[in-house]
C-alpha positions as CSV (number, residue, x, y, z in Angstrom):
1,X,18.5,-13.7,6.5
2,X,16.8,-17.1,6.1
3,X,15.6,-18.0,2.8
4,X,14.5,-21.7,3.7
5,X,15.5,-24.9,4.6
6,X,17.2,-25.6,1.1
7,X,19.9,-22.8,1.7
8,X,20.7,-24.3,5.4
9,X,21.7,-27.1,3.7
10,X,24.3,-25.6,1.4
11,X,27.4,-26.3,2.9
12,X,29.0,-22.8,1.7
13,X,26.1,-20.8,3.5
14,X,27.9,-19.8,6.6
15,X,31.0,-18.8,5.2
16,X,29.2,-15.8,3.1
17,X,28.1,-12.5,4.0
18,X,26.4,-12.0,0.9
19,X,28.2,-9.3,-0.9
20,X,31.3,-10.6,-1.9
21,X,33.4,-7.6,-1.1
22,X,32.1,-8.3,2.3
23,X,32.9,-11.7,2.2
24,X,36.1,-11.2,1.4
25,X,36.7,-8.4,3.5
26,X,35.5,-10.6,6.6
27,X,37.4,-13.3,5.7
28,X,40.4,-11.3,5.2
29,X,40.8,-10.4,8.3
30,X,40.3,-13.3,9.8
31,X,43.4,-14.6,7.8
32,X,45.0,-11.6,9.3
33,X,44.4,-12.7,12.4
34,X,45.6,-16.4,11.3
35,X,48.8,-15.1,9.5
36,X,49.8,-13.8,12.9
37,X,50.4,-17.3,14.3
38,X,53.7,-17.3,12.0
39,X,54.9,-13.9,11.8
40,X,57.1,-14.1,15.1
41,X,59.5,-16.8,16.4
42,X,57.7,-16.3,19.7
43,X,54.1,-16.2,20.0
44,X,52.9,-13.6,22.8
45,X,50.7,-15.9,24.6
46,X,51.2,-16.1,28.3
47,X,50.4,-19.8,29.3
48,X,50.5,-21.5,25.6
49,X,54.2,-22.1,25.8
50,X,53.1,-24.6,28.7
51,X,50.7,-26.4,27.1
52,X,52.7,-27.1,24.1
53,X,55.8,-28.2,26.8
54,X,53.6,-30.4,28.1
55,X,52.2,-31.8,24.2
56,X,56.0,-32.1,22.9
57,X,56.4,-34.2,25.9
58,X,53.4,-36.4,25.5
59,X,54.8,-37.1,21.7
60,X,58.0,-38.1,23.7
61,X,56.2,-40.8,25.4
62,X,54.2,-42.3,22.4
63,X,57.8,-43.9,22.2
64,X,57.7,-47.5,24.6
65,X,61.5,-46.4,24.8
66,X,61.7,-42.6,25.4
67,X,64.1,-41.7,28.8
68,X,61.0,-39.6,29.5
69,X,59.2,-42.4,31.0
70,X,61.8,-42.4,34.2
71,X,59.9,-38.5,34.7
72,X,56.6,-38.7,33.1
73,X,53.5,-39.7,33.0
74,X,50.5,-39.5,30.7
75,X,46.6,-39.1,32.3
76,X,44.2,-39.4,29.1
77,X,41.1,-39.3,31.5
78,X,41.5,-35.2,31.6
79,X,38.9,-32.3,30.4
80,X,42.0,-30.5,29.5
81,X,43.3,-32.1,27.2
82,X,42.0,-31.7,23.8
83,X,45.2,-29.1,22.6
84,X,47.4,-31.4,23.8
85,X,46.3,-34.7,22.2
86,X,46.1,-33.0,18.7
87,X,49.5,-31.0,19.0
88,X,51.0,-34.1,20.3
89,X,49.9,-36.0,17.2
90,X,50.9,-33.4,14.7
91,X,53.9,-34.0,16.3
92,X,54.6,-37.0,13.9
93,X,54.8,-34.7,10.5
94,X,56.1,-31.6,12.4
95,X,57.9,-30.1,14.9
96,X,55.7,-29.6,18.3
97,X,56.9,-25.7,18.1
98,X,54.9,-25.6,15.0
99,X,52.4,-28.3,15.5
100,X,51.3,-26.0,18.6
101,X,50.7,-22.9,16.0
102,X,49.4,-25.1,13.6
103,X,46.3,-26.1,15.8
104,X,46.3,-22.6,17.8
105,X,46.1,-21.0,14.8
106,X,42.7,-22.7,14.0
107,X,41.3,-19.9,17.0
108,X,40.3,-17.4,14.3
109,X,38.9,-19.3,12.4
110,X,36.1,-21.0,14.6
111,X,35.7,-18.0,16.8
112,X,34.6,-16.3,12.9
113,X,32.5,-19.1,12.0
114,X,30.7,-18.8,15.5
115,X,30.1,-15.5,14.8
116,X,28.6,-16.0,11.7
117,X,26.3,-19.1,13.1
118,X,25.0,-16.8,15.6
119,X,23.5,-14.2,13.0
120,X,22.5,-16.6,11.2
121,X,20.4,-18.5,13.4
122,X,19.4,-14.6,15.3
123,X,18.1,-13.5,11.6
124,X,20.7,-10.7,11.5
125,X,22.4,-9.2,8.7
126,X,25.5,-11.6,8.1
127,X,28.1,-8.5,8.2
128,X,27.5,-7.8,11.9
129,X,29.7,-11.0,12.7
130,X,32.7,-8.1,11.4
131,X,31.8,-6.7,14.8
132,X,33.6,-9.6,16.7
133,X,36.5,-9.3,14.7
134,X,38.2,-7.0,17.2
135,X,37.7,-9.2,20.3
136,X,39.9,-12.5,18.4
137,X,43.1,-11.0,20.2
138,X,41.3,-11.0,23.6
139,X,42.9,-10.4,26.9
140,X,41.9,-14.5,27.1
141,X,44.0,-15.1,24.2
142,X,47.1,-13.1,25.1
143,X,46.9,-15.3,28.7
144,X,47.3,-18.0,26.0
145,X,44.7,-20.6,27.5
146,X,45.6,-23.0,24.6
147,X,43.0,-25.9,25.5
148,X,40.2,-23.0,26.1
149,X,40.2,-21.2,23.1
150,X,40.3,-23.9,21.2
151,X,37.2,-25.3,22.5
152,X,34.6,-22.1,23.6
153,X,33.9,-21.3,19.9
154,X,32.9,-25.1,19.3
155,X,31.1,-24.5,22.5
156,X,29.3,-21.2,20.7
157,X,28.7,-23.0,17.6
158,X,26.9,-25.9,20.0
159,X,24.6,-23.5,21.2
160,X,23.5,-22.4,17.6
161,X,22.9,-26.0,16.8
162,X,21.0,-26.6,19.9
163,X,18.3,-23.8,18.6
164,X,18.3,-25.3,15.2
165,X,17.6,-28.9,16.9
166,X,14.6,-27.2,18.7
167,X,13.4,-26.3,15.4
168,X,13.1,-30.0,14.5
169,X,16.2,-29.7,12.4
170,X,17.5,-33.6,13.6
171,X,20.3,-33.8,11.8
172,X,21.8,-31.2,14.5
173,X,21.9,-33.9,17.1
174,X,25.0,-36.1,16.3
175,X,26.7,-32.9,15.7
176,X,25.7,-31.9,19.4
177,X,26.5,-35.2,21.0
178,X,30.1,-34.8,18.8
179,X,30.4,-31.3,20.4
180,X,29.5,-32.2,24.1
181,X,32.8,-34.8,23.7
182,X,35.1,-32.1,22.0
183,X,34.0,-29.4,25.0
184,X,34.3,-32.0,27.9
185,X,37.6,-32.8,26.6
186,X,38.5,-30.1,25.7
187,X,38.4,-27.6,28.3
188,X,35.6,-27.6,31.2
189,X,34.7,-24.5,31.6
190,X,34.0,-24.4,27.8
191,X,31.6,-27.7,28.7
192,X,30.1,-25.4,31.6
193,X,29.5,-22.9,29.3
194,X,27.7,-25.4,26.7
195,X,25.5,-26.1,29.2
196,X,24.7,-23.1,30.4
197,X,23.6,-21.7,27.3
198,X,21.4,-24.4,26.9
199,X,20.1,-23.7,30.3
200,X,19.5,-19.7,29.0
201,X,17.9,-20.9,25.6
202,X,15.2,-22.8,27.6
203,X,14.2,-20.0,29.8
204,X,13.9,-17.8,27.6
205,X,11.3,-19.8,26.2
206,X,9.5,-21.5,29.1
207,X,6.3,-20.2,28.5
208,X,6.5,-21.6,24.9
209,X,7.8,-25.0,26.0
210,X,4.2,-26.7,26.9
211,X,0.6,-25.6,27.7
212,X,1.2,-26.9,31.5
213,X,4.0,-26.4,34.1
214,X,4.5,-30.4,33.9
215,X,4.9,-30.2,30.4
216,X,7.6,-27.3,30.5
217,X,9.6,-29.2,33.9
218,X,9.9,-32.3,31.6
219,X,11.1,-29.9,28.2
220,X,13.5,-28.9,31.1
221,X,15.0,-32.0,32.1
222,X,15.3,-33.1,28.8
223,X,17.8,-29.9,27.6
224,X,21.4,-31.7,28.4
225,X,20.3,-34.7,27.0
226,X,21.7,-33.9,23.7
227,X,25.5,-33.2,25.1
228,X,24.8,-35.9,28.2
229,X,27.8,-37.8,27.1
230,X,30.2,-34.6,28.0
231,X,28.3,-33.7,31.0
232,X,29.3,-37.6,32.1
233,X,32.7,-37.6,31.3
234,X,33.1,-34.6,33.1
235,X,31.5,-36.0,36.1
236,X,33.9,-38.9,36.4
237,X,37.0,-37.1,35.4
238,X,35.9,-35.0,38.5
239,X,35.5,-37.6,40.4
240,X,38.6,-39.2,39.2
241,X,40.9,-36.6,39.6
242,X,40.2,-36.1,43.3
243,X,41.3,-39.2,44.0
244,X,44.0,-39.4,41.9
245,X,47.7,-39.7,43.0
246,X,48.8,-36.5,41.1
247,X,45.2,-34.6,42.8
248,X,46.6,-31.0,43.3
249,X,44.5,-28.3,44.1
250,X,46.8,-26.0,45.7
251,X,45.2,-22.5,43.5
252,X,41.5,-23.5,46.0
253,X,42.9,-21.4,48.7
254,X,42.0,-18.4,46.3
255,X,38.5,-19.9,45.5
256,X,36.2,-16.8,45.1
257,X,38.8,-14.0,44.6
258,X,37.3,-11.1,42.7
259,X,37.8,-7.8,41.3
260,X,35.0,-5.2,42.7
261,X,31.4,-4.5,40.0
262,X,32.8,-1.2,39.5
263,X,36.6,-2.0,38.9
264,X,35.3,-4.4,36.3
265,X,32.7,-1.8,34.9
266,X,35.4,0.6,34.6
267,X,38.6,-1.5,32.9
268,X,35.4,-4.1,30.1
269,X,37.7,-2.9,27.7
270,X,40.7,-3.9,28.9
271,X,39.5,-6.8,30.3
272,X,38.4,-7.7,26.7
273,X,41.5,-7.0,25.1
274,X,43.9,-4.5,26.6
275,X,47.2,-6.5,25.5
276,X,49.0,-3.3,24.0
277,X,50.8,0.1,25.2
278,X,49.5,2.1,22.6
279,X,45.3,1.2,23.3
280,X,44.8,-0.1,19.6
281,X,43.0,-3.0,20.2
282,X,41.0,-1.4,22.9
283,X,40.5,1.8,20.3
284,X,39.1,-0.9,17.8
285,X,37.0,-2.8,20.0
286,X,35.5,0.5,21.0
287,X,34.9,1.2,17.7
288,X,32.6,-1.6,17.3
289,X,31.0,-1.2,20.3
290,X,30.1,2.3,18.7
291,X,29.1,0.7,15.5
292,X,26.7,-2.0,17.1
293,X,25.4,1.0,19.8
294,X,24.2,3.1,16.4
295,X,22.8,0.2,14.5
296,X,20.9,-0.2,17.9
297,X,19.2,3.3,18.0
298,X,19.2,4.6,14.8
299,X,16.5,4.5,12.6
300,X,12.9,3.3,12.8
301,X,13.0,-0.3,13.9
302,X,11.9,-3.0,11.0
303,X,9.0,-4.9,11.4
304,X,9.0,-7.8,13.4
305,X,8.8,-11.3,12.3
306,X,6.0,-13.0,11.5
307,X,7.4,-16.6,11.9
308,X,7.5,-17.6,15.9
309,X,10.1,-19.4,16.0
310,X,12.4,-16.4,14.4
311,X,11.1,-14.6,17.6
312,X,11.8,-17.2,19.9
313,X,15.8,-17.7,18.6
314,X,16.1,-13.6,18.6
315,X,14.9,-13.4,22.3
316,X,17.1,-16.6,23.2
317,X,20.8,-14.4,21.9
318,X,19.3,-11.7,23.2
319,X,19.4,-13.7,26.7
320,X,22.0,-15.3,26.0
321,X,24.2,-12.4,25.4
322,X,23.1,-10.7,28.7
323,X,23.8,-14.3,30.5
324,X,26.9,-13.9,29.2
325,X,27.8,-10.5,30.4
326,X,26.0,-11.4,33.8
327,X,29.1,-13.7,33.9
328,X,31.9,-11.1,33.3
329,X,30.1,-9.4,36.1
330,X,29.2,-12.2,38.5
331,X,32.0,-14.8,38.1
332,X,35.0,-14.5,40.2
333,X,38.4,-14.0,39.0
334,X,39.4,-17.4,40.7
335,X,36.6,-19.8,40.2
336,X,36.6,-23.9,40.8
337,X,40.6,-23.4,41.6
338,X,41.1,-21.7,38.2
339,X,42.7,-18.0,37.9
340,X,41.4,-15.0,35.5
341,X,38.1,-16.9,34.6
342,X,35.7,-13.3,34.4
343,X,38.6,-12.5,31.9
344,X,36.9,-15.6,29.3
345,X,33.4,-13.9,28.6
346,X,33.5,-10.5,26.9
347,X,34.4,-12.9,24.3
348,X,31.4,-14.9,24.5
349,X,29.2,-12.0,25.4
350,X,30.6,-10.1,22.0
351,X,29.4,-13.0,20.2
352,X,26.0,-13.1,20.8
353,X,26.0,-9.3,20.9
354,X,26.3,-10.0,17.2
355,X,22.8,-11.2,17.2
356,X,21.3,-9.5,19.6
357,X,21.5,-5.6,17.4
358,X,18.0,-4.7,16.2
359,X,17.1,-4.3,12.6
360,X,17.0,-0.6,12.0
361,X,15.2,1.3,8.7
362,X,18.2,3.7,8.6
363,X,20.6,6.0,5.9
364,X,23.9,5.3,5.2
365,X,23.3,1.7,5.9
366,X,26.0,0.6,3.2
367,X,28.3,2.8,4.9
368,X,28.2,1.2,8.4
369,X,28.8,-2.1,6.7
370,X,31.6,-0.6,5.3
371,X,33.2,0.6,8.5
372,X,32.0,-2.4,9.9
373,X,34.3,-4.7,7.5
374,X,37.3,-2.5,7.7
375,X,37.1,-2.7,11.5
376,X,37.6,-6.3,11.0
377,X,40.8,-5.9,8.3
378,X,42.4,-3.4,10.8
379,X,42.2,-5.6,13.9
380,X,43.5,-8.8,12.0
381,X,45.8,-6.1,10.8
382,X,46.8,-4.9,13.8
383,X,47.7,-7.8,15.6
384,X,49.9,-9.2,12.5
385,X,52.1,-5.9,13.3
386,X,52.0,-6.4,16.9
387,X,53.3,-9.7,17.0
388,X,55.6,-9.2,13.9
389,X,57.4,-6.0,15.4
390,X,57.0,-6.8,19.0
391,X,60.7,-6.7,21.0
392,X,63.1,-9.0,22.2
393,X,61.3,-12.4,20.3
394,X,64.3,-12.8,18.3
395,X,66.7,-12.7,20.9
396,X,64.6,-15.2,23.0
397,X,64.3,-17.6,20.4
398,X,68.2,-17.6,19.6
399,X,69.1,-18.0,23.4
400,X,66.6,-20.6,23.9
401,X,69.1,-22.4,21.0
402,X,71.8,-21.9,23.2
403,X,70.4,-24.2,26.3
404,X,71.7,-27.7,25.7
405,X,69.4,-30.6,26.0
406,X,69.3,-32.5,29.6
407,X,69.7,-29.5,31.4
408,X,67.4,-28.1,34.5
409,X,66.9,-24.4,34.1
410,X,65.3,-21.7,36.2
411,X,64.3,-18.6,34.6
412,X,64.6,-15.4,36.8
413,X,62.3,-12.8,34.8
414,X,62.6,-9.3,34.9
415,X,60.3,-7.1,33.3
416,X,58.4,-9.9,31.7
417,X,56.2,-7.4,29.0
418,X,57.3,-7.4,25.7
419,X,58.3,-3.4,24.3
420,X,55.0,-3.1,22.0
421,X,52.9,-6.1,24.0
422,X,52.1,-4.9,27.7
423,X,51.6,-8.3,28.5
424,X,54.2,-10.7,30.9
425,X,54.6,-12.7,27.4
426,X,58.1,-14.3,28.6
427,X,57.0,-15.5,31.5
428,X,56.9,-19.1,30.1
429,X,59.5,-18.3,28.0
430,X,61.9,-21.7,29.1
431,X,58.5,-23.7,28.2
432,X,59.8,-23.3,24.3
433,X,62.9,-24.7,25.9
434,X,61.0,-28.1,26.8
435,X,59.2,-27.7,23.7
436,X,62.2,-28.1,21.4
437,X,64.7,-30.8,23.2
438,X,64.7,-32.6,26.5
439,X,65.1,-31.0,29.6
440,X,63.6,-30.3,32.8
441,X,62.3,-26.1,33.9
442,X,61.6,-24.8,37.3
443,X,58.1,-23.6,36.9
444,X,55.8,-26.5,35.3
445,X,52.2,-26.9,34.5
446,X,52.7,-30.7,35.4
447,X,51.8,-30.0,38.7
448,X,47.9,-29.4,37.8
449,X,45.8,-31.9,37.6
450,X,43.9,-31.0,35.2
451,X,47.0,-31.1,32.5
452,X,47.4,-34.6,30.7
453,X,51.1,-34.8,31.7
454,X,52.8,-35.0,35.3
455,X,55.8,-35.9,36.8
456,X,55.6,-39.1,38.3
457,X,56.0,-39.5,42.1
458,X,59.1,-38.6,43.7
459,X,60.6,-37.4,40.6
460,X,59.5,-33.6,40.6
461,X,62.4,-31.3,41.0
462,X,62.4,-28.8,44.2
463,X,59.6,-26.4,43.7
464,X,60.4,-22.6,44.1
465,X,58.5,-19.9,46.2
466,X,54.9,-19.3,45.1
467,X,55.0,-16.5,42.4
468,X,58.5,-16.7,41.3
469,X,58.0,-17.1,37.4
470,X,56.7,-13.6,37.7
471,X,58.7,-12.2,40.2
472,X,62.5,-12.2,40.1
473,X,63.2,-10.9,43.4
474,X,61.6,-14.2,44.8
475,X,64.6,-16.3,43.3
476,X,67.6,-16.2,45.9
477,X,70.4,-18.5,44.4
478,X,71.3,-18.9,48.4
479,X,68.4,-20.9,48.6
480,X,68.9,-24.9,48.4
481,X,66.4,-25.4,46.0
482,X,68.0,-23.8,43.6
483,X,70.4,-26.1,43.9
484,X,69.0,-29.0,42.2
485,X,68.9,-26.5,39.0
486,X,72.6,-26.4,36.6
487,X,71.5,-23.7,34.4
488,X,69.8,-20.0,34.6
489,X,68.0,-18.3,32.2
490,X,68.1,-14.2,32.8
491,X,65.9,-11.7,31.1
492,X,67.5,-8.8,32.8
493,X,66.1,-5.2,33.6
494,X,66.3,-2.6,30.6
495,X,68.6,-0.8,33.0
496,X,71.4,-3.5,33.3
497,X,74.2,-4.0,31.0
498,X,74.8,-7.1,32.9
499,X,73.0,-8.5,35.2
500,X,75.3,-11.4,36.7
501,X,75.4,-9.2,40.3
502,X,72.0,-8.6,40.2
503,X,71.0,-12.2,40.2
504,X,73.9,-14.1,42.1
505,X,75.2,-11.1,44.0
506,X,79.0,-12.1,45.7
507,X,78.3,-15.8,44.2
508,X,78.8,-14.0,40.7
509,X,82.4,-15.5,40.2
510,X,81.1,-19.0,40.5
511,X,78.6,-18.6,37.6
512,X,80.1,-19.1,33.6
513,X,77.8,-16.8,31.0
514,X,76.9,-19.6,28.1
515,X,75.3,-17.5,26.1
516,X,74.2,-13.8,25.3
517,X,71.0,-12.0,23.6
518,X,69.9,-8.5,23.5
519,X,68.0,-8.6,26.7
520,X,68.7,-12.5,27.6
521,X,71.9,-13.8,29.7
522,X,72.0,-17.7,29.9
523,X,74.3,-19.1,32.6
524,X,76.2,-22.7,34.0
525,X,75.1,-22.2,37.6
526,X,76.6,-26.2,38.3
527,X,79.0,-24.6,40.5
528,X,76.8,-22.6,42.9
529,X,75.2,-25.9,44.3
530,X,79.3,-27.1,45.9
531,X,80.7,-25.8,49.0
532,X,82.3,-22.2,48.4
533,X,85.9,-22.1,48.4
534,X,87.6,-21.1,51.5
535,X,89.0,-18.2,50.2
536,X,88.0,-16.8,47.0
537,X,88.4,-13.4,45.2
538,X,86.6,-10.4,46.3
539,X,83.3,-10.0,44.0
540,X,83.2,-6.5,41.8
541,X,80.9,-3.4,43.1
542,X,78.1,-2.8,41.3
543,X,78.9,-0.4,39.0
């Protein structure tokens, strides 16, 4: 509740919830939630791998001397590049492997804190930010968009300072201009997203934004002012990267694919979380859903505000969190040549759902905010066990070991999911590889170019068919690009014993196993790209 201007100024303010049992119950499972950055030698998050490949190789490159430069090269005018700067620079006092969790596991954190800022600023009960909770380890995490959620919760927190600065509270707008530059460097769509809520807040409000249509159009044209310095760089980095030499917008021939209203009516669960077999994080989510749909239609309502502005911010979450489910709706899966962008905003939308409940007159208040808090522990809890017990992340780890440095490896991926994670979560697996010692994989996220780091021209190994990372059946060791590669990394079918005829079928003589985990076959494939032999032994049956 506000108490006055004094209490905004107390640093401490948005970190309580009041009680401290609720406090500490809050915060508790967001350091759940944190502790399961280092629980597992593999983190299941799709893309991250990628992104922290592609930071352990800018940290390369600080060195003037570093081999690297013959490959690479660095392009600081990005707005996708904020996870890589920072876990590149960590890199100096830590391993990139760890630097990456380090500043990934910041996530919980800030996505908490936002949380809180929104029921803050929407006059709500501080305890209904336990109802986000559940949505940390959302289906956009587990994709592992490093650079994005890092930056949407600053975005979130943005927004709650741009209602304060409407208030007249002016110390909110070097924070604002500081948060338009992490967001536009950060990740774009998190910038769009700034910007958009900005957009919301002011027409919710338009009628209260002058006496005369002139007077609201200019309120209007003033809104981005505050984070103009973002909305700039993003402009030229736009405009720079069209032209650039590494331009690459191969995933706009997609532009506008979609799931259909009702599929994504049907699966807002799963498309909010849904990253397990067993439906737990969907069951908690659910749960809070349940929680926030009784706080909303219980009980006689409370009165209403007398203060206008406390209106004014209520009816601006309120819009805002409809805006934002408008865009899980609305927004196509492939959007401005990016994939699974609907995915992004049941996270946002949950947010601001946080401020949007009513204030209800009810029983068994204390009760709810019990349930509430322990929704919170168990979700943080949850996802410590799923990472922690989750199969085959030891055995990826150890045969990642096994690679030695300088090598070029493909990966052929079967059954990418994880046993407890239903996620492809070793898809990127060979990324780690790059991570930890020089070396050059098949499937790269240098090729975008929106990612800080790129091959330079001429230098990029033979690209494999669309899809293959996925898809093992799409790698065909026949092929000649698969020449250019000396070493293969199998994760092999459930089913196999070994899995050398599966992957090089009659070729398998010519391939030497390396190394051998659980699940994971590593191979010398340096033979495969000579002529055959004229005569050579006959190749064993499957079995």
């Amino acid at each position: 509740m506000r108490n006055g201007a004094d209490q905004r100024r107390d640093p401490w303010d948005l970190l309580k919830l009041g009680a401290p049992g609720l406090t500490a119950s809050f915060w508790g499972g967001v350091g759940l939630f944190t502790l399961a950055f280092f629980v597992t030698p593999y983190l299941p998050l799709i893309d991250y791998h990628q992104h922290v490949a592609l930071a352990a190789i800018m940290h390369r490159l600080f060195d003037a001397s570093a081999p690297e430069h013959a490959l690479y090269e660095v392009n600081y005018i990005t707005y996708n590049g904020g996870f890589h700067v920072l876990v590149a620079l960590l890199s100096y006092v830590m391993k990139p492997e760890h630097a990456g969790r380090v500043v990934m596991a910041l996530y919980p954190s800030l996505l908490a804190l936002a949380a809180l800022a929104v029921a803050r600023e929407a006059d709500r009960p501080r305890w209904y930010a336990c109802l986000a909770l559940p949505i940390t380890y959302s289906r956009g995490m587990a994709w592992g968009f490093a650079n994005w959620n890092l930056t949407f919760p600053v975005a979130l927190l943005g927004i709650t300072w741009f209602l304060r600065y409407q208030r007249g509270e002016r110390a909110m707008l070097p924070r604002l201009l500081l948060c338009s530059c992490f967001c536009a460097y950060g990740h774009v769509l998190a910038m769009l997203c700034l910007c958009f809520g900005l957009g919301v807040i002011q027409l919710s409000r338009l009628r209260d934004l002058g006496p005369t249509w002139g007077a609201r159009l200019s309120k209007l044209i003033a809104t981005p002012l505050p984070v103009m310095p973002g909305i700039l760089w993003s402009v030229f980095v736009f405009r720079y990267q069209t032209t650039s030499s590494f331009s690459n917008w191969e995933e706009s021939s997609f532009e506008g694919l979609d799931d259909p209203l009702w599929y994504k009516l049907r699966h807002l669960l799963s498309m909010s979380v849904g990253n397990t077999y067993d439906l737990s994080d969907n069951i908690l989510l659910g749960l809070a859903l349940l929680v926030a749909l009784v706080l909303t239609y219980a009980g006689a309502p409370e009165p209403r505000s007398s203060e206008d502005q406390a209106r004014l911010d209520l009816r601006a979450i309120r819009w805002l969190f409809l805006a934002f489910l408008g865009c899980y709706l609305l927004i196509p899966k492939v959007f401005v040549a990016t994939w699974f962008v609907y995915e992004r905003f049941p996270s946002l939308a949950m947010v601001f759902l946080v401020g949007a409940i009513p204030l209800r007159l009810m029983p068994h208040r204390e009760e709810l905010q019990a349930v509430a808090a322990g929704l919170g522990v168990a979700a943080g809890a949850n996802t410590a066990r799923l990472w922690s017990t989750m199969g085959g992340a030891q055995d990826a780890s150890a045969i990642l070991d096994a690679i030695p440095p300088e090598r070029k490896v493909i990966a052929v991926t079967y059954e990418p999911a994880a046993d407890r994670i239903s996620r492809e979560v070793y898809v990127h697996l060979l990324a780690v590889y790059q991570a930890r010692r020089p070396g050059q994989i098949a499937y790269t996220f240098t090729k975008f170019e929106s990612m800080p780091v790129h091959y330079r021209r001429g230098k990029a190994l033979p690209p494999g068919p669309g899809g293959f990372e996925w898809d093992a059946s799409k790698v065909d060791f026949h092929a000649p690009w698969t020449h250019a590669y000396d070493t293969v990394l199998v994760r092999a079918p459930a089913s196999y014993e070994d899995p050398t005829r599966l992957v090089f079928k009659e070729q398998s003589y010519r391939v030497r196993l390396l190394a051998h985990q659980g699940r994971f076959w590593l191979y010398d494939t340096r033979a495969l790209a000579e002529p055959p032999p004229l005569s050579f032994p006959r190749a064993p049956e499957d079995p």
